[in-house]
C-alpha positions in Angstrom: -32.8 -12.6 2.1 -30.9 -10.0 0.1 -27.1 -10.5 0.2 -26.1 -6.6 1.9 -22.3 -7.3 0.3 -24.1 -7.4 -2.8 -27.2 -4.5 -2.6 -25.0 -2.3 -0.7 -21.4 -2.9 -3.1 -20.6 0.5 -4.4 -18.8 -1.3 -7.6 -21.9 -1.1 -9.6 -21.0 -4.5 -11.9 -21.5 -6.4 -8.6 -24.8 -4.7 -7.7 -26.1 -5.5 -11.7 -24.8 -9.1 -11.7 -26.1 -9.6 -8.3 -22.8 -11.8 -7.4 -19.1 -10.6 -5.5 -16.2 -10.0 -8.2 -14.6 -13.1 -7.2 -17.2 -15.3 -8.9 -17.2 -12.7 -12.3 -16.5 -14.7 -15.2 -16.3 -14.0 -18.9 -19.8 -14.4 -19.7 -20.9 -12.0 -16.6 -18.4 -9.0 -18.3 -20.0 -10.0 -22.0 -23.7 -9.5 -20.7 -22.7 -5.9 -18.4 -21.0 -4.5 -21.8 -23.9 -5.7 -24.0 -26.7 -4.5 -21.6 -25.4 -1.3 -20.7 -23.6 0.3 -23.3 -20.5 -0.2 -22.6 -18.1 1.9 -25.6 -14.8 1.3 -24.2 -12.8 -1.5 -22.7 -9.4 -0.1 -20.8 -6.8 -2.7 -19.7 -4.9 -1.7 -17.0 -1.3 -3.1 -15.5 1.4 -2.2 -13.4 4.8 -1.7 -14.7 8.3 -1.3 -12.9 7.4 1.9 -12.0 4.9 1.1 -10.0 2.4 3.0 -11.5 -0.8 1.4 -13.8 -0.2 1.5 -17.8 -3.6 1.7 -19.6 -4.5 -0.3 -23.2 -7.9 1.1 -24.8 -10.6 -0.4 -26.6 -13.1 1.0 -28.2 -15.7 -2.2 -28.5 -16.9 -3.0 -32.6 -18.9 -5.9 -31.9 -19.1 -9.1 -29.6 -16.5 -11.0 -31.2 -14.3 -8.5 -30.3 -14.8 -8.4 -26.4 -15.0 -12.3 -26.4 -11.4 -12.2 -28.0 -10.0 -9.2 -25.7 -11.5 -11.3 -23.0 -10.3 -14.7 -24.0 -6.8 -13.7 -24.8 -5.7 -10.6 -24.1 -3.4 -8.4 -25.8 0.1 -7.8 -26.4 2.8 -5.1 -25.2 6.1 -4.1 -25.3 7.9 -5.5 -22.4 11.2 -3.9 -22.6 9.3 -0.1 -21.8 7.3 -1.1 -19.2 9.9 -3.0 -17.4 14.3 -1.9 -17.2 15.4 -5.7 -16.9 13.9 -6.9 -20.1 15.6 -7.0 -23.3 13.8 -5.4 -26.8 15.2 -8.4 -28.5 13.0 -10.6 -26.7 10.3 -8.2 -25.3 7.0 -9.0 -26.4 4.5 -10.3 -23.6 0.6 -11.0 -23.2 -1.5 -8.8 -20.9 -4.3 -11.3 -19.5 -7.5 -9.6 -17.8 -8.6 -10.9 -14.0 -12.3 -10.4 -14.4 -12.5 -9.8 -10.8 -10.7 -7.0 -10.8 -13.6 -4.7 -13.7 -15.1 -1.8 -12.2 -17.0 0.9 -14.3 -14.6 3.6 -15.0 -15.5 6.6 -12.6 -14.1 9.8 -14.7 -15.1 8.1 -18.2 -17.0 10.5 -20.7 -17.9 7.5 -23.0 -19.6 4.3 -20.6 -15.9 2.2 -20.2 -15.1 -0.6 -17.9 -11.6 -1.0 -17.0 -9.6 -4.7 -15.7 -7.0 -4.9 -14.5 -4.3 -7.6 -16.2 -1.3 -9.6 -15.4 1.7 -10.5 -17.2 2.2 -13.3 -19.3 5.4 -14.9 -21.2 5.5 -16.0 -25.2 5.3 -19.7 -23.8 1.8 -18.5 -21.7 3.1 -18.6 -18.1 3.4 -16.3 -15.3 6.1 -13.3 -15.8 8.5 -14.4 -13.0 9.0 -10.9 -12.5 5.7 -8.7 -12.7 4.5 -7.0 -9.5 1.0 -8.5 -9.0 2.7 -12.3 -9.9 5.3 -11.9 -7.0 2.6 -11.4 -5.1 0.8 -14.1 -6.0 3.6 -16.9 -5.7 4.3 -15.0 -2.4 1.4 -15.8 -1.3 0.6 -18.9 -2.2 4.4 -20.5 -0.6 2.8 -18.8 2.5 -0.1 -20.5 2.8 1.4 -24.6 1.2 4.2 -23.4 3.8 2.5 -22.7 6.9 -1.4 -23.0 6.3 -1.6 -19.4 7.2 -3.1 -16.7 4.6 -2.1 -13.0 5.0 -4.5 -9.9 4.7 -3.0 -6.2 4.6 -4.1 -2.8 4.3 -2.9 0.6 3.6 -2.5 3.5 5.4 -2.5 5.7 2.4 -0.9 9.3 2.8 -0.5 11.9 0.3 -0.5 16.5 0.3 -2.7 18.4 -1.6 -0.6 21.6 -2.9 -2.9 24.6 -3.7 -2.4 28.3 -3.7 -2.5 29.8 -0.6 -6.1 30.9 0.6 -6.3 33.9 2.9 -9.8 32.4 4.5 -9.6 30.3 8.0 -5.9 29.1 7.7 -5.0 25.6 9.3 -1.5 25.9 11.6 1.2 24.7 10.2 1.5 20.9 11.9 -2.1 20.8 13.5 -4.4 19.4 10.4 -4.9 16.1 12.4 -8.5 15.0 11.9 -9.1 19.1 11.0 -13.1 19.5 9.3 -14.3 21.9 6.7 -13.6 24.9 6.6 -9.7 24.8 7.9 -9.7 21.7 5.8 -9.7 22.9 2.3 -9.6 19.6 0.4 -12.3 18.1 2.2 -14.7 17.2 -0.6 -11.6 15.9 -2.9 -11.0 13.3 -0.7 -15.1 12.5 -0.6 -15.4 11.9 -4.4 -11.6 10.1 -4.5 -13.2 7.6 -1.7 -16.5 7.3 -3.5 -14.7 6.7 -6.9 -12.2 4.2 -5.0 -15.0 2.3 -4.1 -16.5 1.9 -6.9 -13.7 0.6 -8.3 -13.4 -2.0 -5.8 -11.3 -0.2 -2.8 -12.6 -1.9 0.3 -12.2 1.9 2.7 -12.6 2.4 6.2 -12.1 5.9 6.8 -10.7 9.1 5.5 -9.6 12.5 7.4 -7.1 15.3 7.1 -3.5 14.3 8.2 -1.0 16.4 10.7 1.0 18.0 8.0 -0.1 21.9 7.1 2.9 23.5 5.0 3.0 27.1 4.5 5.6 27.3 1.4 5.1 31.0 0.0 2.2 31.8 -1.8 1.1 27.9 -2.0 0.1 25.7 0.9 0.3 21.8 0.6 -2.5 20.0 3.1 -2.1 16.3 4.0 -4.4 14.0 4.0 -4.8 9.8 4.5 -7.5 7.2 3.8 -7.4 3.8 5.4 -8.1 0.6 4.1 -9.7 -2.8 5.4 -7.7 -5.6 5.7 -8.7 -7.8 2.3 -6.8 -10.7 0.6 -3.0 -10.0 0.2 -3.5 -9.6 -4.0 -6.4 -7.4 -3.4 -4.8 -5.1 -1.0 -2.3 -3.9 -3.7 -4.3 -3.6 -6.2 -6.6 -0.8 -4.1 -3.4 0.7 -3.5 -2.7 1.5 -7.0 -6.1 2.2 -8.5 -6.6 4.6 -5.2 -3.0 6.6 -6.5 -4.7 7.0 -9.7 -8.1 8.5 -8.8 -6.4 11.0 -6.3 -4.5 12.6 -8.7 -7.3 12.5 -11.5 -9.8 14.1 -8.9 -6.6 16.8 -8.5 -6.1 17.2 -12.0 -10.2 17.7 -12.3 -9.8 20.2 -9.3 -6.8 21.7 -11.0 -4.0 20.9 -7.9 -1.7 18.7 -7.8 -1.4 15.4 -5.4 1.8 14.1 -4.3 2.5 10.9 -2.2 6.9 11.8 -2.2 7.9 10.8 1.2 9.2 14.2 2.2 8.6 17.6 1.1 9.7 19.7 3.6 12.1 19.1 6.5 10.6 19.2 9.5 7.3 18.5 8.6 5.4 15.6 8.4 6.0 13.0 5.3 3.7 11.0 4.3 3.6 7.5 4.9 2.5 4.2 3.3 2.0 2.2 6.6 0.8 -1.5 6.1 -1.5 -3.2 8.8 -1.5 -7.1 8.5 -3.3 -10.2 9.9 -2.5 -13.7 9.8 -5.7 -16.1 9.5 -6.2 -19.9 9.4 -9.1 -21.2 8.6 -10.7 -18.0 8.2 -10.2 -16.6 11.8 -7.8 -14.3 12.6 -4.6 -16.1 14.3 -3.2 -12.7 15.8 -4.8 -13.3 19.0 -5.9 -16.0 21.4 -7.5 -15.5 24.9 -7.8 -12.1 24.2 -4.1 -11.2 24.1 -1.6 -11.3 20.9 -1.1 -14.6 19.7 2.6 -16.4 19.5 1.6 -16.6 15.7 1.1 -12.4 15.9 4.8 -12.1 18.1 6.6 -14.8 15.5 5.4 -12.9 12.3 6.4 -9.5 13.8 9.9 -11.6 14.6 10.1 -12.2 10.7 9.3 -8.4 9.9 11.8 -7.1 12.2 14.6 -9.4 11.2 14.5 -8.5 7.3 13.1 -5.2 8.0 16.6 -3.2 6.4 16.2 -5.1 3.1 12.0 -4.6 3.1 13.2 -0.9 2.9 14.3 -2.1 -1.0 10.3 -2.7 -1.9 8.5 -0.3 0.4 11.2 3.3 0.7 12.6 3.7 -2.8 14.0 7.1 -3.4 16.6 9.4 -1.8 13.6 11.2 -0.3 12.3 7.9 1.8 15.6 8.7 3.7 14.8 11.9 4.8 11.3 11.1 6.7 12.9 8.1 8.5 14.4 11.0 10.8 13.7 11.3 14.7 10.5 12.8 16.1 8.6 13.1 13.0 6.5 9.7 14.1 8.1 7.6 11.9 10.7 4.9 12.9 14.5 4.6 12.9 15.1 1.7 15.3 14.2 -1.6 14.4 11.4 -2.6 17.4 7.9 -3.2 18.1 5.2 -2.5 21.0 2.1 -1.7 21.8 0.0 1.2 20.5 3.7 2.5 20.6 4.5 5.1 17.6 8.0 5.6 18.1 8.4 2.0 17.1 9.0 0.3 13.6 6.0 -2.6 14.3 3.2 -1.1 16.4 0.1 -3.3 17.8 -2.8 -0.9 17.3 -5.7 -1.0 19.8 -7.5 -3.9 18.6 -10.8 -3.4 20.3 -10.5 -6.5 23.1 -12.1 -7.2 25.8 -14.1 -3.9 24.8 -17.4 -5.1 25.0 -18.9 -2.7 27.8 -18.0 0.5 25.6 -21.1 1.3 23.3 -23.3 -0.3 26.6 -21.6 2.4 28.7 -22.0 5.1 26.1 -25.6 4.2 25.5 -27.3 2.8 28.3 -30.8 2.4 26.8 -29.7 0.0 24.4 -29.3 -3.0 26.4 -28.2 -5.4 23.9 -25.4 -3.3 21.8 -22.1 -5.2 22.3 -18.2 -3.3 20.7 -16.4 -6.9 20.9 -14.3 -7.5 17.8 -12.2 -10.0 18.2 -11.2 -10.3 14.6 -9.7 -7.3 14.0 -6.4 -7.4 14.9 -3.9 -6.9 13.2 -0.1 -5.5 13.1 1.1 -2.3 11.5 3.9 -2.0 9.5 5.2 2.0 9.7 8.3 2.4 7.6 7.0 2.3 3.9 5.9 5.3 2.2 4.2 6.1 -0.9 8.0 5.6 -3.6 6.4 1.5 -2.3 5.8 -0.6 -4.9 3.0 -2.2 -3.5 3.0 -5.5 -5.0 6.5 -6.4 -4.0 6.4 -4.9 -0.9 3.7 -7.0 0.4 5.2 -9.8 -1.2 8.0 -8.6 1.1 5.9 -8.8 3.6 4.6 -12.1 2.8 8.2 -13.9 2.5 9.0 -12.0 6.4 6.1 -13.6 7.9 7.0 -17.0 6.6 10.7 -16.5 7.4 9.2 -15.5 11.0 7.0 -18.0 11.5 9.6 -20.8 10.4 12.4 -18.7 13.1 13.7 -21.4 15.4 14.2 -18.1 17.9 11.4 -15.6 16.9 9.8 -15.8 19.9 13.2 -15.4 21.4 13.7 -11.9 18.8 10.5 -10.5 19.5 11.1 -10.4 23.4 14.1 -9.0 23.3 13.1 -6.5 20.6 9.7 -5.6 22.6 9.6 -2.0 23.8 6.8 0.4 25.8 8.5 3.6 25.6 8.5 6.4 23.2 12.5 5.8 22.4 12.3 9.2 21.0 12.7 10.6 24.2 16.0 12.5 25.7 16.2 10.0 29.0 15.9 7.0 26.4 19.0 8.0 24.2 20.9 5.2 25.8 18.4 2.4 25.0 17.9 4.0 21.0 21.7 3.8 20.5 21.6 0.3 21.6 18.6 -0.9 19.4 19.4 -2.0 15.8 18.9 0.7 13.2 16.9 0.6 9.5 18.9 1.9 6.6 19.7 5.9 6.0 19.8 5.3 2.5 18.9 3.9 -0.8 22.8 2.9 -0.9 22.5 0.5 2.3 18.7 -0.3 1.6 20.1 -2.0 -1.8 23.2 -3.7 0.5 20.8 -5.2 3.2 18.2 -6.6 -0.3 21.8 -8.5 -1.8 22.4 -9.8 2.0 18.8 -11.2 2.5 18.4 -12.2 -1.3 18.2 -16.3 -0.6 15.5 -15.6 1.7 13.0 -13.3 -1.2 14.4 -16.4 -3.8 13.4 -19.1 -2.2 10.3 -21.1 -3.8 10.7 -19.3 -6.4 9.1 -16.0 -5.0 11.7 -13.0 -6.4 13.6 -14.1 -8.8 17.4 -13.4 -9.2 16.9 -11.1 -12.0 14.1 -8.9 -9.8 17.1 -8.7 -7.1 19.8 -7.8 -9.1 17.5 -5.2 -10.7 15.7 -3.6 -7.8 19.3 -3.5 -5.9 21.1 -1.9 -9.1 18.6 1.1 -9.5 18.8 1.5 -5.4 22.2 1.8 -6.1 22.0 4.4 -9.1 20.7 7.4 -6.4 24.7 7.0 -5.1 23.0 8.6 -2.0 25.2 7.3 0.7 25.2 9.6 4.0 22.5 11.1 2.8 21.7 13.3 6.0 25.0 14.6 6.5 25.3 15.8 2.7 22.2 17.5 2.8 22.4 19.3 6.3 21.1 22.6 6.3 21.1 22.9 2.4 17.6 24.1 2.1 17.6 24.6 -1.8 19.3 21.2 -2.6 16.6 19.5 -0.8 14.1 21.4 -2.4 16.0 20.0 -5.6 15.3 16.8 -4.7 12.0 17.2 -3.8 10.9 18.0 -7.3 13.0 15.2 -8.9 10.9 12.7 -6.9 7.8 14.3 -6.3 5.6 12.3 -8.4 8.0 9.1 -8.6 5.6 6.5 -7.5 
């Protein structure tokens, strides 16, 4: 019986090899080059920025790919990352042959991997995005026994000249279809090319945000991940960032993920769902209700939620969405399908199984349970994230929650099922603690919670001191009240950081 993960996989290496990435090895990439034609060979990496860097190959012969493959290349470490020295800067990038995907937008037939970061003595960078991740991970699972899946809620406007044909209202795009949605068939090819690439998707649709800004219009728009493997979930992130804005580019308008464009309008967000599994079922519920795993993990998330601000909001601009009634949080506190709050419990499709029945009553034997999807959202990062350590964040706050002699004790007390957003509520938001207002006091909670991120190794001292020192640079304290009202030094800011991340 044919494996449908396999037949069905939109990455087309997996369909040719006939076996998931996870089991690719060297010989697999050698015999998909040599059978089909395969010119080019890019290497791909993240660098400080956040954003992937790109080696290329053009293949001579088989000796060649064996030795790319075997051993990688070298770079220049001091310009892809602030905190390392030119004396001393040279490091190895190593491919993960899981990661190869045929290269969507290629002219010339190019498979792309994508590497991590290796030292002159052939270990680990201490410091490189995707290897934080990976020691995160790993202390969470020898630590607890619990792995962590995550996905993105990815967010990003589409700005375009102004069309005088069926216009959109200005705050009303949710979910809008073709024709009012006039980027509709960009985000089709971006998801098709994000999945062959590897991007596990579950949906995409057009966002709230509808900006009328003179003779150009910016249109928002989101696709949502599945929960997959902690590594794997930042590493869709990225690629995903890079194939919207080459499917713009094609289409000749621009994409931008900046946090805020226009006040009082929606930003765009970056928000991260998670679920804790043991033994490969998902721990975030039992009997049908959220687990004390679930409630101790959002304990951990809630606790070092102002210094998880340092990896997943890091610009001036991150400041200006996390303002009242624009659906994104300001008070640290969780509930249920609550979006006022920083942690939210999405619907989770329990005891659910009558729906589809209901809905279709000649099929007798349909059932809607799924008990294993679960998870918990995460709703203050936006796209300035870098991914890697902010789910590494993310990964250190669910140990430190699940470790919590009073977690349970936290999340009670921190539970709420109101929108607090509301004008009889004041009383209980002023009481709640608050997330940061700025990159300034982002950078000041990170050097607070710094033994926590260091421990085992995960971030090390030099990552801290770096990430809280360029936090620091913006010298954006009281953000808000210095830009009140100041329409054209906002819009200054917008375009420093509107293609940051």
């Amino acid at each position: 019986m044919q494996d449908t993960r396999i037949v069905m996989n939109p990455n087309k290496i997996v369909r040719y090899l006939d076996k998931p990435p996870e089991e690719f090895t060297k010989k697999d990439l050698m015999k998909f080059i040599e059978e089909n034609d395969i010119q080019t060979i890019n290497f791909r990496y993240v660098a400080g920025d956040g954003r992937l860097k790109t080696l290329n190959f053009i293949i001579n012969d088989k000796a060649q790919v064996d030795r790319l493959l075997s051993t990688g290349e070298r770079v220049d470490g001091s310009s892809l990352f602030s905190y390392i020295d030119a004396a001393s800067s040279d490091l190895y990038v190593i491919p993960r042959y899981r990661t190869a995907y045929v290269n969507p937008f290629a002219t010339i037939p190019t498979i792309d991997i994508l590497c991590s970061y290796y030292t002159r003595e052939g270990t680990p960078l201490p410091s490189s995005p995707e290897n934080v991740l990976r020691k995160a991970h790993e202390v969470l699972k020898s630590r607890t026994g619990f792995t962590l899946e995550a996905m993105g809620e990815l967010e990003y406007y589409v700005l375009f000249d102004r069309p005088s044909f069926y216009p959109a209202a200005a705050q009303r795009g949710y979910q809008e279809s073709a024709p009012f949605c006039k980027w509709e068939q960009l985000r089709y090819e971006a998801m098709h090319a994000i999945a062959q690439s590897g991007g596990r998707i579950k949906y995409g649709h057009s966002e709230v945000g509808h900006i009328h800004d003179g003779e150009q219009t910016l249109e928002q728009h989101e696709i949502e991940f599945i929960p997959v493997a902690l590594e794997d979930a930042a590493d869709q992130i990225v690629i995903a960032k890079w194939i919207l804005r080459m499917i713009g580019f094609k289409y000749g308008v621009t994409i931008s993920f900046a946090p805020k464009i226009s006040v009082g309008h929606a930003g765009s967000g970056l928000h991260i769902h998670t679920k804790l599994l043991k033994n490969g079922k998902n721990a975030m519920v039992e009997n049908g209700q959220l687990s004390d795993t679930a409630k101790r993990a959002i304990a951990g998330y809630l606790d070092l939620a102002p210094s998880l601000t340092a990896f997943g909001n890091t610009v001036p601009l991150s400041y200006l969405r996390l303002v009242p009634h624009q659906e994104a949080p300001t008070n640290i506190c969780w509930g249920d399908r609550n979006r006022s709050v920083l942690v939210r419990v999405p619907l989770g499709w329990l005891n659910t199984a009558n729906m589809v029945g209901d809905a279709n009553p000649a099929d007798k034997e349909v059932s809607s349970e799924l008990s294993d999807s679960q998870t918990v959202e995460f709703r203050c990062p936006d796209g300035s994230a870098n991914i890697h350590f902010l789910l590494a964040g993310l990964a250190v706050a669910a140990r430190h929650g699940l470790e919590m002699k009073k977690a349970l004790q936290l999340a009670q007390q921190l539970y709420i099922n109101v929108n607090i957003f509301a004008s009889e509520h004041r009383e209980l938001q002023e009481k709640l603690p608050q997330l940061p207002t700025s990159c300034w006091e982002s950078a000041t909670n990170l050097l607070k919670d710094r033994d926590i991120y260091e421990l085992d190794g995960v971030f090390s001292k030099v990552l801290i001191d770096g990430l809280a020192k360029t936090l620091q640079s913006y010298d954006d304290k009281d953000l808000s009240e210095r830009f009140y009202g100041k329409g054209d030094e906002i819009k200054k800011l917008v375009d420093l950081f509107f293609h940051f991340s």
